[in-house]
Structures are given as structure tokens and as C-alpha cells.
Backbone bond lengths (Angstrom), bond angles and torsions (degrees), N, CA, C in turn:
res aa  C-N    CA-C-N  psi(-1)  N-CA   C-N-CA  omega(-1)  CA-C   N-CA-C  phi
1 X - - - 1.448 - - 1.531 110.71 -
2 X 1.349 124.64 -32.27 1.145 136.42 -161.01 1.763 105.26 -76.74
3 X 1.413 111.04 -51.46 1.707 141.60 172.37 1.810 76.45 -50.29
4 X 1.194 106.73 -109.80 1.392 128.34 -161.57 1.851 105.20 -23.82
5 X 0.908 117.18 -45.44 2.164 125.73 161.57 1.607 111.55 -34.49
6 X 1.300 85.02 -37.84 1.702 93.80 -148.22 1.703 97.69 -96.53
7 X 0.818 124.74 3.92 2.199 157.05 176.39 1.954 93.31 -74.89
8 X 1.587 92.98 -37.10 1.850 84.61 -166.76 1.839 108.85 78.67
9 X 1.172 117.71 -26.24 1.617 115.66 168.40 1.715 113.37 -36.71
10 X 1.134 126.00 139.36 1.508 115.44 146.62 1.682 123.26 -50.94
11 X 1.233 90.59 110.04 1.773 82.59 163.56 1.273 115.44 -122.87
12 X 1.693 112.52 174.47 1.236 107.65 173.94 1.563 106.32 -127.49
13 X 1.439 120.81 135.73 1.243 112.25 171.55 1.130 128.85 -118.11
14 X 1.377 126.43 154.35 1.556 121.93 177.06 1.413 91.01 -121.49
15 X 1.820 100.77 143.08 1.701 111.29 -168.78 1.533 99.70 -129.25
16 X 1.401 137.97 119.16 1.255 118.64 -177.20 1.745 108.87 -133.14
17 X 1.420 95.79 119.00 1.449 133.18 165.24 2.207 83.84 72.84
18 X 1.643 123.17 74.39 1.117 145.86 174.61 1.642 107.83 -25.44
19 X 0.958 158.10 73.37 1.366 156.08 143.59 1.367 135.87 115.92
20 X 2.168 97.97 23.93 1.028 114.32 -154.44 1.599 107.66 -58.93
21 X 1.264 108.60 165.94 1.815 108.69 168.51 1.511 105.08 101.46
22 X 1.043 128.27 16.85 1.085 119.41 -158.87 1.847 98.24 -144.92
23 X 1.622 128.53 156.74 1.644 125.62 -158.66 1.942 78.44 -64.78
24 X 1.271 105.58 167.32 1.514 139.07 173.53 1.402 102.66 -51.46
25 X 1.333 101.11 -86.13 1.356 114.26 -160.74 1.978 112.86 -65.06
26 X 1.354 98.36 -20.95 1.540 89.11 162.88 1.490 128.67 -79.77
27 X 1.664 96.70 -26.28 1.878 108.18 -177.11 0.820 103.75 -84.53
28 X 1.436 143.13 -6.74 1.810 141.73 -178.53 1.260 82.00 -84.70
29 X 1.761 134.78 -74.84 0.980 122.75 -137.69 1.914 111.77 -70.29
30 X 1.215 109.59 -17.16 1.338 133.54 -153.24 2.287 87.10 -83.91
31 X 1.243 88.41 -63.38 1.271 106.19 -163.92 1.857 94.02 -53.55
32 X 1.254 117.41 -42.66 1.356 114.20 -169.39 1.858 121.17 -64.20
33 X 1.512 86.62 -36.76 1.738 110.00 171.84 1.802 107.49 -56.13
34 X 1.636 105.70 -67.62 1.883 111.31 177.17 1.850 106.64 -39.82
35 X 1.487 98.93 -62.41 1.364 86.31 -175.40 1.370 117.34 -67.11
36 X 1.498 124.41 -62.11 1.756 101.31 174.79 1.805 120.08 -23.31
37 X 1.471 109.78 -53.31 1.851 123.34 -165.79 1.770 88.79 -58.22
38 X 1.199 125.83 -18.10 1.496 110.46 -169.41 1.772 104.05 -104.65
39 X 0.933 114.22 -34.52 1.800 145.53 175.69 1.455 88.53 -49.85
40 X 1.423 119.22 -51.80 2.134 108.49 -170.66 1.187 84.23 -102.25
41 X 1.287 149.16 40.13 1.426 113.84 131.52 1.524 108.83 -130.43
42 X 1.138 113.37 -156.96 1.689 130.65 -160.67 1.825 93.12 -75.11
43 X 1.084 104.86 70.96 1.326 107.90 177.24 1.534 121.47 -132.15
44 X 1.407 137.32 114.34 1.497 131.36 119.48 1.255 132.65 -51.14
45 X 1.599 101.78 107.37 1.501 111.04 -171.27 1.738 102.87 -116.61
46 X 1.237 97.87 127.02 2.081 114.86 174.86 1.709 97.48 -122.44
47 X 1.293 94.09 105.49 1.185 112.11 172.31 1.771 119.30 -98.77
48 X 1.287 113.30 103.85 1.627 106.46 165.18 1.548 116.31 -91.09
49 X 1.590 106.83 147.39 1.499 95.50 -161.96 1.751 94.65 -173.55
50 X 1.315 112.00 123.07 1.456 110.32 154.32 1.295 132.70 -80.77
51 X 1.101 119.58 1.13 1.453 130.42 -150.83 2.234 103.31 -94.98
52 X 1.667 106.93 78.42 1.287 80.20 -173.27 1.571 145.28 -47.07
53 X 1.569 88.06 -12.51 1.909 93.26 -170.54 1.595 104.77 -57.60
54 X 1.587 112.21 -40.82 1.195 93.48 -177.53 1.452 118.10 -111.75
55 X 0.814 103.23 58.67 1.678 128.80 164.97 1.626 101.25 -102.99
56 X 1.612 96.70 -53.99 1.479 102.97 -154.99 2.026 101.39 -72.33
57 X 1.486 95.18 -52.84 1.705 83.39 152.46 1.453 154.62 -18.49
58 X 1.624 94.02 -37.66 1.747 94.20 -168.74 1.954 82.95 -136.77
59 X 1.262 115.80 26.62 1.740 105.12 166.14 1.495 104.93 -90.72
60 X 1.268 112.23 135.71 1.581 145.77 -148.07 1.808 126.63 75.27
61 X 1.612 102.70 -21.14 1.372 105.06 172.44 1.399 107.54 -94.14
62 X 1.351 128.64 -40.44 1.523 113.41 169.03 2.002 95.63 -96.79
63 X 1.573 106.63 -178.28 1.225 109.13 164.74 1.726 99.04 -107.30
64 X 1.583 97.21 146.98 1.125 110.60 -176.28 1.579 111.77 -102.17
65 X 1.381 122.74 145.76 1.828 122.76 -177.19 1.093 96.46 -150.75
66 X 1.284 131.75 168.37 1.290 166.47 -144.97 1.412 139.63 -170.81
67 X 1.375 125.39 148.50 1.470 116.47 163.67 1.656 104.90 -115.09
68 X 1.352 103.62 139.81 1.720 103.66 149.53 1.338 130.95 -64.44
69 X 1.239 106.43 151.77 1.708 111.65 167.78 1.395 100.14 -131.96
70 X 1.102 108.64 151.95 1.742 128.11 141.64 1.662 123.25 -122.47
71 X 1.206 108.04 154.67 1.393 121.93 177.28 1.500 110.43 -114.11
72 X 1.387 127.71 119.02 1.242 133.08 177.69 1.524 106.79 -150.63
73 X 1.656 102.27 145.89 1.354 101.66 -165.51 1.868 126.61 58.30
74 X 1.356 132.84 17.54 1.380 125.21 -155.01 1.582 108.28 47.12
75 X 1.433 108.80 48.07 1.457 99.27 159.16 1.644 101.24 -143.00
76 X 1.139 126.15 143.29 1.591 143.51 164.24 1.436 113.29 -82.79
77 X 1.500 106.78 114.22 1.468 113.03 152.54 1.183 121.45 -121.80
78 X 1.712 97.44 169.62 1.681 98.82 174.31 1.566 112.39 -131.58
79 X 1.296 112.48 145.91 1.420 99.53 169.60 1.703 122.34 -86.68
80 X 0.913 118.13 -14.22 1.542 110.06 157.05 1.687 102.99 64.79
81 X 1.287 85.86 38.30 1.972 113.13 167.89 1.409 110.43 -109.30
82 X 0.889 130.08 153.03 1.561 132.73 -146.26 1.823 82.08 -116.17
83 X 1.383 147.60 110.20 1.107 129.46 157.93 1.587 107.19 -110.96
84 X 1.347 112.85 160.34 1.021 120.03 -169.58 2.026 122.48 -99.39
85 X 1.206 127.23 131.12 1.439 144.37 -157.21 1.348 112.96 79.70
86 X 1.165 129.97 174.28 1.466 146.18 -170.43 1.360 111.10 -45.53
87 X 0.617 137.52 160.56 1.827 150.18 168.30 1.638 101.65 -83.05
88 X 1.583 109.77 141.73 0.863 107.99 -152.75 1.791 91.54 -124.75
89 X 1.104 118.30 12.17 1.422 140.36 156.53 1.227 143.63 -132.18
90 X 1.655 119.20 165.27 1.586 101.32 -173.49 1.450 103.98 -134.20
91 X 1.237 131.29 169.14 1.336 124.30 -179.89 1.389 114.11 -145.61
92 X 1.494 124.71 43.40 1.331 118.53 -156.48 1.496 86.29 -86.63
93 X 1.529 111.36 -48.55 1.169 114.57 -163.07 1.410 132.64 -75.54
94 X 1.229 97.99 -32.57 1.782 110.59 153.62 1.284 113.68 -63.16
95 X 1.439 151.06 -18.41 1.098 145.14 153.65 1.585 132.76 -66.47
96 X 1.073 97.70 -6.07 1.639 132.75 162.66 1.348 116.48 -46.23
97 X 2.160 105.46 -81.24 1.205 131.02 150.59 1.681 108.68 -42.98
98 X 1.204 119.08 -68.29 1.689 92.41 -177.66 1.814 144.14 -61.49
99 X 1.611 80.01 6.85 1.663 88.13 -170.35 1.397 102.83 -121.86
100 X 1.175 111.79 10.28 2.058 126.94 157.41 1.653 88.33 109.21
101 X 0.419 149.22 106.24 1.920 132.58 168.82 2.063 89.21 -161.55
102 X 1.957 85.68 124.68 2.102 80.21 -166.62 1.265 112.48 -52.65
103 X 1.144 104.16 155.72 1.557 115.76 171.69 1.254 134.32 -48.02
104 X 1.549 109.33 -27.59 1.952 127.90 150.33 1.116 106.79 -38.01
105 X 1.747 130.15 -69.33 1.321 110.21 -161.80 1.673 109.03 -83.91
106 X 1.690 134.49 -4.68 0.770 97.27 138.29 1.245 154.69 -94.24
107 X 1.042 131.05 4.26 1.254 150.19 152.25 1.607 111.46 -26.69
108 X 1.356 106.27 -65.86 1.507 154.36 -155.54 1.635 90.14 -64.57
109 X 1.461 100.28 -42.61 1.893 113.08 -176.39 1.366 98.45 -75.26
110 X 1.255 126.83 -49.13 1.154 131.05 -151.63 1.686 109.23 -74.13
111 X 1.174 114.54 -29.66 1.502 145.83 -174.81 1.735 97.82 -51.05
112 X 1.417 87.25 -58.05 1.833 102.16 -152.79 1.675 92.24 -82.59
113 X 0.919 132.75 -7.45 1.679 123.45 148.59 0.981 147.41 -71.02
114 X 1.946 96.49 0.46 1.384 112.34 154.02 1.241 129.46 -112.64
């Protein structure tokens, strides 16, 4: 992608979940650099990404969208409606509880978000 940027062509890219696997504070900073380097040039960039920091980073310079979920019954859905700005929820941890994992560690998750 980087080769092909540097062509000056229009491209378009799709980026999904940007540099995961890697410590926090280096993949935020890392992830923020790729996308700006693609942002000044001839680029369409679609970024999928849970990661709010960098949502919150590039909200007003990219547009931000979303899907809903609900949880009912220990089951997760989504509506797979395109809404528009950041998501205004998270579900890592409730997906915890729906995928059997004891109720200690989520609890335990739930704790450390305060």
C-alpha cells in the first residue's frame, strides 16, 4: 500500500482493525502516523477499528460510523445499519459473559473500568 501511495494514483483502501498485536501505546502512535502518511496523499482510506483512541484522533478529519449491538438472552446482535459518529458503546466485556467465561472475570473486567 505504501509503494502503490507513493505512484500518486488514486487509491482506495480498506484497513481492518490497524496494527493490532502489538503494546498500546506504540500501535496508537504507529497507527496514527500510517493513516495521516495515507490521508496526504491520493488516498481513500476505510478504516475498521475498535480501538476508540483512534477514532477519537482522527473524529472531524475522517467521518466516523458505526454499528449497533444488543445483547438479549446471552446472545449478541447487530443491526448492520451504518450510523453515523463514534459508537457510543462497547461490548468486549459483555462478550465475555456470552461466550461462558465465569462471572469473576467478568466482573473482575468490569471493575477495572472504574
Amino acid at each position: 500500500m505504501v509503494e502503490l501511495s507513493d505512484e500518486g494514483r488514486l487509491l482506495f483502501l480498506a484497513i481492518d482493525e490497524i496494527l493490532k498485536g502489538t503494546n498500546n501505546t506504540e500501535r496508537v502512535a504507529a497507527s496514527k502516523a500510517v493513516l495521516r502518511y495515507f490521508a496526504e496523499r491520493n488516498c481513500m482510506l476505510m478504516i475498521a477499528t475498535h480501538d476508540m483512541e483512534i477514532a477519537r484522533a482522527f473524529d472531524g478529519e475522517f467521518d466516523n460510523h458505526h454499528f449497533c449491538e444488543t445483547l438479549e438472552d446471552g446472545e449478541i446482535s447487530f443491526d448492520y445499519t451504518i450510523h453515523d459518529g463514534m459508537s457510543r458503546t462497547s461490548n468486549a466485556i459483555r462478550l465475555l459473559s456470552v461466550m461462558g467465561f465465569p462471572e469473576k472475570i467478568v466482573s473482575d473486567a468490569m471493575s477495572e473500568l472504574q
